[in-house]
Jmol script that loads the backbone (N, CA, C; Angstrom):
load data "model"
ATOM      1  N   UNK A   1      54.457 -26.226 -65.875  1.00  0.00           N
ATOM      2  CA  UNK A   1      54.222 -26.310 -64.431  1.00  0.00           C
ATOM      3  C   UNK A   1      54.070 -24.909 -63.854  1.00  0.00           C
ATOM      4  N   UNK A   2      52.970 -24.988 -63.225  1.00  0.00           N
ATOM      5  CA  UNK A   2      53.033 -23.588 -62.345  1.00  0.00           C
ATOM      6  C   UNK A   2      53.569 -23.648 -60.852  1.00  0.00           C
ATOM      7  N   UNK A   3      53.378 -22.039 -60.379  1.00  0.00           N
ATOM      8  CA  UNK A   3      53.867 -22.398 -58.545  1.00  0.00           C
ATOM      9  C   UNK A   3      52.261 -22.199 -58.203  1.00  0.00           C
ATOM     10  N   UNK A   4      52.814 -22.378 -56.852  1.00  0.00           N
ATOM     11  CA  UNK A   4      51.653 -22.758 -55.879  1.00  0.00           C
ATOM     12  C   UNK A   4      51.951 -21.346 -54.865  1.00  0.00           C
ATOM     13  N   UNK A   5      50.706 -20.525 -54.530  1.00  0.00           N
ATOM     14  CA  UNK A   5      50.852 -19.509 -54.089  1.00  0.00           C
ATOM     15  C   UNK A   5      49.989 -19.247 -52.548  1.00  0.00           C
ATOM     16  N   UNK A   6      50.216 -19.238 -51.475  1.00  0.00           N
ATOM     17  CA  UNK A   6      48.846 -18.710 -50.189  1.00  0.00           C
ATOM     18  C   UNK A   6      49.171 -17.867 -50.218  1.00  0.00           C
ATOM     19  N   UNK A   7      48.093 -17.042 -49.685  1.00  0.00           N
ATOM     20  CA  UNK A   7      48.200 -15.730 -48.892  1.00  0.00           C
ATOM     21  C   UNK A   7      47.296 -15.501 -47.940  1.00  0.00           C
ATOM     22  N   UNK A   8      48.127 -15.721 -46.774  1.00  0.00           N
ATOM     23  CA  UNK A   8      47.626 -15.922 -45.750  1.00  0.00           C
ATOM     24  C   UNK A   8      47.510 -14.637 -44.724  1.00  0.00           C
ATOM     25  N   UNK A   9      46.135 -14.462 -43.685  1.00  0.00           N
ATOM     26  CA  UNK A   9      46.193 -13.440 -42.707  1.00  0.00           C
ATOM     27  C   UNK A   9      45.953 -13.922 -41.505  1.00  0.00           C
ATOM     28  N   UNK A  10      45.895 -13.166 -40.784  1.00  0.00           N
ATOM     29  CA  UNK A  10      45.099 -13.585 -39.633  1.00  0.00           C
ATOM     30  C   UNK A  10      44.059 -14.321 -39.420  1.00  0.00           C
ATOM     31  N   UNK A  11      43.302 -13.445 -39.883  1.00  0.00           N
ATOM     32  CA  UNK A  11      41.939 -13.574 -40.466  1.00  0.00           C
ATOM     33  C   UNK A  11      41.339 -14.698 -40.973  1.00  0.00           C
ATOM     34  N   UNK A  12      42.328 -14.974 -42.019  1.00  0.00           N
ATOM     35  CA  UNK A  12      41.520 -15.942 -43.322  1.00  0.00           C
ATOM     36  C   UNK A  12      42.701 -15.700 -44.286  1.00  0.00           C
ATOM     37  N   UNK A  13      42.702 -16.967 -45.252  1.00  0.00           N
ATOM     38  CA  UNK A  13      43.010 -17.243 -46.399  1.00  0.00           C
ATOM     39  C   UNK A  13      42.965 -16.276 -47.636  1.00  0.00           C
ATOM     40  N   UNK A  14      43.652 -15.685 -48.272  1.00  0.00           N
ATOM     41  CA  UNK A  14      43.136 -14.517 -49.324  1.00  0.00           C
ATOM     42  C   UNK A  14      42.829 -15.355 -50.247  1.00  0.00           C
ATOM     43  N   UNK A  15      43.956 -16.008 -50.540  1.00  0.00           N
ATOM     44  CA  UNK A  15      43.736 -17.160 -51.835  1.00  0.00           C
ATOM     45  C   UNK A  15      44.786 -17.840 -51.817  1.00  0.00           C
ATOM     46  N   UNK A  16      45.000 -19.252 -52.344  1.00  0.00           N
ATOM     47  CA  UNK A  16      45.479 -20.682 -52.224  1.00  0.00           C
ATOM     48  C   UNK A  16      45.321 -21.590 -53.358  1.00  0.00           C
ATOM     49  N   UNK A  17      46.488 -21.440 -54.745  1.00  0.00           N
ATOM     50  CA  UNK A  17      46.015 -21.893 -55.976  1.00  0.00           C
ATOM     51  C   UNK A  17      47.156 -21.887 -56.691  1.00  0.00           C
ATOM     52  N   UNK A  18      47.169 -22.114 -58.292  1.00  0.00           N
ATOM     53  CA  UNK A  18      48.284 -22.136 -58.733  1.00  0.00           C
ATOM     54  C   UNK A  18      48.027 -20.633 -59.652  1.00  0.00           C
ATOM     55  N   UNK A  19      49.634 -20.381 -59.371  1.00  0.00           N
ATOM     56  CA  UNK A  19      49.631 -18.743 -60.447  1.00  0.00           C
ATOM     57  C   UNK A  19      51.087 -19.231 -61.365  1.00  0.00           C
ATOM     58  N   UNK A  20      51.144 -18.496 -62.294  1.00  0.00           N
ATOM     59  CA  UNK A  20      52.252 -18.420 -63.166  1.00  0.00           C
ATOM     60  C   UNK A  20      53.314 -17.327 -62.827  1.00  0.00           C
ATOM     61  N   UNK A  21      53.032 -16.502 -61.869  1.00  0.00           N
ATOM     62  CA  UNK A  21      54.190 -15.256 -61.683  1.00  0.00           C
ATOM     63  C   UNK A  21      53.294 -14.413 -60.847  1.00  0.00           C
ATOM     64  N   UNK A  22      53.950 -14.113 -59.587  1.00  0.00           N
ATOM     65  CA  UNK A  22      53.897 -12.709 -58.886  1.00  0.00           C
ATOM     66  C   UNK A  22      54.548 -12.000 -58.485  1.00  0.00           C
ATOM     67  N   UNK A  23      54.247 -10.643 -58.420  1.00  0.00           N
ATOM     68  CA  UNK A  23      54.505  -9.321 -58.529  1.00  0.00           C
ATOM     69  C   UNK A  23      54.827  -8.992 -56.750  1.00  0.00           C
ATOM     70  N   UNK A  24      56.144  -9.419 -56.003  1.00  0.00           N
ATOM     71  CA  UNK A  24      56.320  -8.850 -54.596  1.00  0.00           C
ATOM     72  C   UNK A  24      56.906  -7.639 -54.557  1.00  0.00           C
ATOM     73  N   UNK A  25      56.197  -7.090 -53.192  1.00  0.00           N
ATOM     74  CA  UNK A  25      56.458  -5.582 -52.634  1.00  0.00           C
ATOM     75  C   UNK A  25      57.312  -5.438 -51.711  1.00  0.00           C
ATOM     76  N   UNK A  26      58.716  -6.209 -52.128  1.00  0.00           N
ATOM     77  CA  UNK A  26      59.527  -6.499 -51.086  1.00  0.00           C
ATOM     78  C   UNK A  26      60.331  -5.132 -50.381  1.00  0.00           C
ATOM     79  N   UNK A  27      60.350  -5.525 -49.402  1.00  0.00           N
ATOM     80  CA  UNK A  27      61.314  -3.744 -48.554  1.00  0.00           C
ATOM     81  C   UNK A  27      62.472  -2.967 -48.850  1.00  0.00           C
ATOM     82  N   UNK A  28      63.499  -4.494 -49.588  1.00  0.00           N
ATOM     83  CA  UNK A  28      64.555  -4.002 -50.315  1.00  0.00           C
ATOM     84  C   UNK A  28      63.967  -3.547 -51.831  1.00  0.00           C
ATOM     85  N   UNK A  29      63.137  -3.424 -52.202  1.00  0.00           N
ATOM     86  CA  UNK A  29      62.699  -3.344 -53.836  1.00  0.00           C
ATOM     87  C   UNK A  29      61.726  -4.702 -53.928  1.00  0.00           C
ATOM     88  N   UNK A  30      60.510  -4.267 -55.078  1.00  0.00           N
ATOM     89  CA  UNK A  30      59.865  -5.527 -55.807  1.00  0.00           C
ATOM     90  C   UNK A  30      60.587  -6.168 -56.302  1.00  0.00           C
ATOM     91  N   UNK A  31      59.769  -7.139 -56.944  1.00  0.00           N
ATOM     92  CA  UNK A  31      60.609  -8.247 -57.499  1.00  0.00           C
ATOM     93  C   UNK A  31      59.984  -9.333 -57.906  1.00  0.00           C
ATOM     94  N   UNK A  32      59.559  -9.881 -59.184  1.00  0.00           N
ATOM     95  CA  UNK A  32      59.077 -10.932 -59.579  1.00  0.00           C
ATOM     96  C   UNK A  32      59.085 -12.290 -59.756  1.00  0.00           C
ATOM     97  N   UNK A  33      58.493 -13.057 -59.031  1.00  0.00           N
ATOM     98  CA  UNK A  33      58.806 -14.395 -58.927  1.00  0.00           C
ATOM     99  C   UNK A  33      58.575 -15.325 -59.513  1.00  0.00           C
ATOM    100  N   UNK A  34      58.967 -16.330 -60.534  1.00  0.00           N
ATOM    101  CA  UNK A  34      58.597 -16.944 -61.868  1.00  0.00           C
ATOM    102  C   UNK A  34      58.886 -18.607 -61.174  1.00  0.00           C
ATOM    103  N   UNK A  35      58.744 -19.844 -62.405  1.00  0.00           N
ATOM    104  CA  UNK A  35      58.770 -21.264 -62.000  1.00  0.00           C
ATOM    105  C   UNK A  35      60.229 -21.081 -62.104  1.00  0.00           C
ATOM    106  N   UNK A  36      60.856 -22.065 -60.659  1.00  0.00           N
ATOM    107  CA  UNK A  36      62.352 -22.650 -60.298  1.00  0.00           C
ATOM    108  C   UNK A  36      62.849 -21.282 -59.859  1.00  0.00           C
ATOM    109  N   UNK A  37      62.349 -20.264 -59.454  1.00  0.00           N
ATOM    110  CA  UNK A  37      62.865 -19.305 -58.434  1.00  0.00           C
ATOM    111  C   UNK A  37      63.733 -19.483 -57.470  1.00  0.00           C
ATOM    112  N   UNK A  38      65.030 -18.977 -57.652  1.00  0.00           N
ATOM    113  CA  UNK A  38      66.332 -19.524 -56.402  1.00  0.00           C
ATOM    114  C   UNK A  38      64.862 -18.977 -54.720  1.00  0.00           C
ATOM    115  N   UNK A  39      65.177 -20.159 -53.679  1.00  0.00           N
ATOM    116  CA  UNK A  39      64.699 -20.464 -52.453  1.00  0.00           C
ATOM    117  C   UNK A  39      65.221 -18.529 -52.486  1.00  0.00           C
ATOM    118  N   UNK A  40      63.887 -17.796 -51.335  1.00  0.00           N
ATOM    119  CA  UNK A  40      64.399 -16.261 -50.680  1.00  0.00           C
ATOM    120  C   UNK A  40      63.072 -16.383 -49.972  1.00  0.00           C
ATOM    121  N   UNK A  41      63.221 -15.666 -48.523  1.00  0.00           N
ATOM    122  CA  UNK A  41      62.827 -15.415 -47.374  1.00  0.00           C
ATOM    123  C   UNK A  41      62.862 -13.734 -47.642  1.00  0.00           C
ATOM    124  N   UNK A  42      61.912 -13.219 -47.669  1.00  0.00           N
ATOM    125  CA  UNK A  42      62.083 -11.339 -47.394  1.00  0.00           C
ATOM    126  C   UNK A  42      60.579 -10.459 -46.865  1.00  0.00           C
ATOM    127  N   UNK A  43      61.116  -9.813 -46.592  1.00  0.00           N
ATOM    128  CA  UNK A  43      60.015  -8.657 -45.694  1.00  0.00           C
ATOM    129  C   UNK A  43      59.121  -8.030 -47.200  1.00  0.00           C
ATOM    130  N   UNK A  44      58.108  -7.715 -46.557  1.00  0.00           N
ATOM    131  CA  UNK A  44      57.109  -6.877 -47.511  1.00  0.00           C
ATOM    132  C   UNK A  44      56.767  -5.611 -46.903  1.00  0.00           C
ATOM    133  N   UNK A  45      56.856  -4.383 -47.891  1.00  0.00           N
ATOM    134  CA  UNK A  45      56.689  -3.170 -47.558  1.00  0.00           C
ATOM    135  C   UNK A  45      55.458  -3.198 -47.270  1.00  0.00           C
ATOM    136  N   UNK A  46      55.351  -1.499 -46.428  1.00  0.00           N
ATOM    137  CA  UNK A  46      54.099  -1.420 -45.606  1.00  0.00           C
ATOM    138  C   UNK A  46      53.304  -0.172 -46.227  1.00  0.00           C
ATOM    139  N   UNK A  47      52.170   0.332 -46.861  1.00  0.00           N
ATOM    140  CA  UNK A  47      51.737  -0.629 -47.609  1.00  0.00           C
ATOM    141  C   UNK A  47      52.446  -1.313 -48.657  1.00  0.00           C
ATOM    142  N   UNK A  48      52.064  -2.382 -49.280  1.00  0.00           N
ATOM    143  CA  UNK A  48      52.451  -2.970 -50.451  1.00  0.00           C
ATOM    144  C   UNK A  48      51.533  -3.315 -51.385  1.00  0.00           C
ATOM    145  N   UNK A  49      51.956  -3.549 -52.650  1.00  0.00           N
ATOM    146  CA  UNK A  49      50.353  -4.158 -53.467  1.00  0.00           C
ATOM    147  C   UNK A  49      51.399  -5.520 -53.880  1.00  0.00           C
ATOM    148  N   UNK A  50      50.615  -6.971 -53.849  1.00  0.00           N
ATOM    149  CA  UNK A  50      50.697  -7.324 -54.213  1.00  0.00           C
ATOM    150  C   UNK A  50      49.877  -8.252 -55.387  1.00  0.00           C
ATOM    151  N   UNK A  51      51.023  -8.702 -56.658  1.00  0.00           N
ATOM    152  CA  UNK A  51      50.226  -8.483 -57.981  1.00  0.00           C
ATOM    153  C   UNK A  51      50.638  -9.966 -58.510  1.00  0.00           C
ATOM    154  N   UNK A  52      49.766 -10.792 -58.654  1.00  0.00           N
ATOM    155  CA  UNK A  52      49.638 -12.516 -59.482  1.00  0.00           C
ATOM    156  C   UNK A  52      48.824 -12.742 -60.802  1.00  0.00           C
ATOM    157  N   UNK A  53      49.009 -13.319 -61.384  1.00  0.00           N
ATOM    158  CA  UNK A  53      48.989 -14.018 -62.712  1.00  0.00           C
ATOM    159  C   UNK A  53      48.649 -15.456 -62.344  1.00  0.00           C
ATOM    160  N   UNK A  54      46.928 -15.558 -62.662  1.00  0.00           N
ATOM    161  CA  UNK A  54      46.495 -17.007 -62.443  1.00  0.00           C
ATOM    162  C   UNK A  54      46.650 -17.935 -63.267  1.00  0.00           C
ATOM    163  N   UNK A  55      46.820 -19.248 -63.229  1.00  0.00           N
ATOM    164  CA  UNK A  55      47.154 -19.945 -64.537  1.00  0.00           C
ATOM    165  C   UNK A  55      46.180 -20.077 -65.469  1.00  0.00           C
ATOM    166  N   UNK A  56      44.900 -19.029 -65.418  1.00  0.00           N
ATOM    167  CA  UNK A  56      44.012 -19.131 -66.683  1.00  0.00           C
ATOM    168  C   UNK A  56      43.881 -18.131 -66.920  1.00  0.00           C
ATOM    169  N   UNK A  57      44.425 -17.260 -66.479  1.00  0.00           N
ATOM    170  CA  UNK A  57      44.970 -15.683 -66.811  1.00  0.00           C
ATOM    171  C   UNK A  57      44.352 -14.107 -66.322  1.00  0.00           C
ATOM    172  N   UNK A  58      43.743 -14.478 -65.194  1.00  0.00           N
ATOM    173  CA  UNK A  58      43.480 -13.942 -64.254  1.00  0.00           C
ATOM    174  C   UNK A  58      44.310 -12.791 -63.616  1.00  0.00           C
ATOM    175  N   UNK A  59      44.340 -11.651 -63.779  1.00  0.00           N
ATOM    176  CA  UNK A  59      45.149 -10.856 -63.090  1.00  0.00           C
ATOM    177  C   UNK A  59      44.179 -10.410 -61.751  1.00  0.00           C
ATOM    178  N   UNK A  60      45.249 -10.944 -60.276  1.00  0.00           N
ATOM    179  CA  UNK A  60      45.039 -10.520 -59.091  1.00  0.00           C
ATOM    180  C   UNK A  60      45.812  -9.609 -58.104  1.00  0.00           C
ATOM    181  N   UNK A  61      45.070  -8.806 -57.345  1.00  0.00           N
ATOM    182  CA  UNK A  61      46.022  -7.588 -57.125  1.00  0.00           C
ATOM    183  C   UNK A  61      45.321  -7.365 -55.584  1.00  0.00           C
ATOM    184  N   UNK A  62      45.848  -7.144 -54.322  1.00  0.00           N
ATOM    185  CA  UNK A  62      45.588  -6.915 -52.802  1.00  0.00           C
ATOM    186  C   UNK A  62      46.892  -5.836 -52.538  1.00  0.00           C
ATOM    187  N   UNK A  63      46.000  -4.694 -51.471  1.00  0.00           N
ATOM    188  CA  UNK A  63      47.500  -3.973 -51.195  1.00  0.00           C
ATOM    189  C   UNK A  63      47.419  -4.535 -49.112  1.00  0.00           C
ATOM    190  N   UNK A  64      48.603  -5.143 -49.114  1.00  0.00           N
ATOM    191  CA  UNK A  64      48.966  -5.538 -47.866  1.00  0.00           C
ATOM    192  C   UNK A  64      49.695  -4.542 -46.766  1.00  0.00           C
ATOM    193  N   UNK A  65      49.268  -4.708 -46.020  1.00  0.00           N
ATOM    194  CA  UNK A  65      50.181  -4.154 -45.004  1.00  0.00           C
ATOM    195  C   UNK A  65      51.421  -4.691 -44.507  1.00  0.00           C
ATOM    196  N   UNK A  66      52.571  -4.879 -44.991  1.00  0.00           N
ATOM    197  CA  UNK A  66      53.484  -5.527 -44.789  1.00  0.00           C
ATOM    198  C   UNK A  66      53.577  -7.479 -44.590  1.00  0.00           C
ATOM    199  N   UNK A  67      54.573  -7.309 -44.211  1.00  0.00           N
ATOM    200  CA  UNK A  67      54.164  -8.893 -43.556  1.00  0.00           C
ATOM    201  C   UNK A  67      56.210  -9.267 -44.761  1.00  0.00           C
ATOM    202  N   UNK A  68      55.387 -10.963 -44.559  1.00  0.00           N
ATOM    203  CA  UNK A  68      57.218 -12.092 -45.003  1.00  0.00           C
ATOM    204  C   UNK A  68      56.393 -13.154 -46.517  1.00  0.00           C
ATOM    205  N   UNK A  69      57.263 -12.996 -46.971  1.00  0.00           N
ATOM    206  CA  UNK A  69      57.319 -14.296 -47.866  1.00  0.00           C
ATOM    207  C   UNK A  69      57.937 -15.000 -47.922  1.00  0.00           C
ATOM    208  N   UNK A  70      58.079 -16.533 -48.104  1.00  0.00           N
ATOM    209  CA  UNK A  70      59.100 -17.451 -48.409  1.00  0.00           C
ATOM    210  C   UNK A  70      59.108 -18.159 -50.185  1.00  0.00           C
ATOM    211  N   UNK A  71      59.490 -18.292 -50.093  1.00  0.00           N
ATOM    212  CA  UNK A  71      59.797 -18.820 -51.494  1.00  0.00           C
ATOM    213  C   UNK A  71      60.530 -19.902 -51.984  1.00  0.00           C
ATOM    214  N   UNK A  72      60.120 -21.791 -51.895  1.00  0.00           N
ATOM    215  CA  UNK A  72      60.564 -22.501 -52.181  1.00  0.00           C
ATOM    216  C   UNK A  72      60.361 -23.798 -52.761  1.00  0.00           C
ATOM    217  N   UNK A  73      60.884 -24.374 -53.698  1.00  0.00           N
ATOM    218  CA  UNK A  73      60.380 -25.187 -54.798  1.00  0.00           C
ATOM    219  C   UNK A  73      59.250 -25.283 -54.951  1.00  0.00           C
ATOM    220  N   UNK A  74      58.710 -23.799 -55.901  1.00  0.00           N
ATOM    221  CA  UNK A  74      58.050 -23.457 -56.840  1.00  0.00           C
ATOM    222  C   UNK A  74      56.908 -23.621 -55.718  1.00  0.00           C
ATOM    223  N   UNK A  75      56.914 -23.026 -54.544  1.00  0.00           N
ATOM    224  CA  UNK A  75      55.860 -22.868 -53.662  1.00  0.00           C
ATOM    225  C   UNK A  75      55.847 -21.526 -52.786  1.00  0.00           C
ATOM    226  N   UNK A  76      55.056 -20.435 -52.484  1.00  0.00           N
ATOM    227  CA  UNK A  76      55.119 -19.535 -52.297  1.00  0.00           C
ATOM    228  C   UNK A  76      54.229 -19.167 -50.845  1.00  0.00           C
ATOM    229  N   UNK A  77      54.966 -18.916 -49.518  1.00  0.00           N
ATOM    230  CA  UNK A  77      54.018 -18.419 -48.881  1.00  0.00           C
ATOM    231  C   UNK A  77      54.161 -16.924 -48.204  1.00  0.00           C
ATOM    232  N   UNK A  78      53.109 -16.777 -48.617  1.00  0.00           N
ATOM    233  CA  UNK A  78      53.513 -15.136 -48.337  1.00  0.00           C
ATOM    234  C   UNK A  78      52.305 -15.105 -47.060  1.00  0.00           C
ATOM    235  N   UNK A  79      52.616 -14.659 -45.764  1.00  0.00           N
ATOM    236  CA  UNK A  79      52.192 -14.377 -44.461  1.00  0.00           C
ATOM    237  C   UNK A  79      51.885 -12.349 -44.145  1.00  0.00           C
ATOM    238  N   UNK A  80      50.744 -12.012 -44.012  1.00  0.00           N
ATOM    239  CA  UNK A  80      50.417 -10.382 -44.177  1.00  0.00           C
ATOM    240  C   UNK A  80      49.477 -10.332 -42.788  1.00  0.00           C
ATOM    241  N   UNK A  81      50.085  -9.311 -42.044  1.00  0.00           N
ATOM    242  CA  UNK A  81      48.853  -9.037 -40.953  1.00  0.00           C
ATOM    243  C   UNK A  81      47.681  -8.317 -41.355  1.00  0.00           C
ATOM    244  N   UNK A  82      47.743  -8.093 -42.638  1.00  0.00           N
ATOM    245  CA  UNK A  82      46.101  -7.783 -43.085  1.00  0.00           C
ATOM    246  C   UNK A  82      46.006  -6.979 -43.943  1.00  0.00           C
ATOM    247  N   UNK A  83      45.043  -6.303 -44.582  1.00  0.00           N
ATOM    248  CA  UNK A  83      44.546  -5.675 -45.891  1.00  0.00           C
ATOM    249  C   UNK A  83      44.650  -4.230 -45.213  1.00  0.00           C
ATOM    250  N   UNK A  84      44.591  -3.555 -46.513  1.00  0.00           N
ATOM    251  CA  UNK A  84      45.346  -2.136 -46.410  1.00  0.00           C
ATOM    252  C   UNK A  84      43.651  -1.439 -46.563  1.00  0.00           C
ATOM    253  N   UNK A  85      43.034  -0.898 -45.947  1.00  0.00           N
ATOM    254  CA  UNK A  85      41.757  -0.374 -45.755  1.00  0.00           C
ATOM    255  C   UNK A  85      41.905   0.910 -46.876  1.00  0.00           C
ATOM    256  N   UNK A  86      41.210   1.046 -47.896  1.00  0.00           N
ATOM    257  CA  UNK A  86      41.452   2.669 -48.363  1.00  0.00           C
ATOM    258  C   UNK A  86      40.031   3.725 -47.924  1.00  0.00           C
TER     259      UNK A  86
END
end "model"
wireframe off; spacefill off
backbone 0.3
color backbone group
């Protein structure tokens, strides 16, 4: 079983699918989130990159400008006011 991941902006949808593990840029420290992850609510650093593992093995990578994630039964929404311009 995989989780289920959005990433959502203002804007638009980044992507909305199943991944096997991602890579958060959380404020207290990163931190990787795998299947049956204890439920956590936390802030995302400003910038941040965040880094997923698609379930056909896809490595995906966006650097965000901060923003929240939630995290619960094996569903992931991570909320970003937008993409980090380089």
């Amino acid at each position: 079983m995989a989780l289920t991941l959005q990433v959502l902006t203002p804007e638009k949808t980044l992507f909305e699918g199943q991944v096997v593990s991602v890579h958060i840029p959380g404020s207290n420290g990163p931190f990787e989130v795998l299947k049956d992850h204890a439920p956590i609510v936390a802030s995302l650093t400003n910038p941040g990159n965040l880094r997923f593992k698609t379930v056909d093995g896809q490595g995906v990578e966006y650097s965000l400008l901060g923003g929240v994630v939630e995290v619960l039964a094996n569903k992931i929404i991570l909320l970003s006011p937008g993409l980090k311009q380089d």
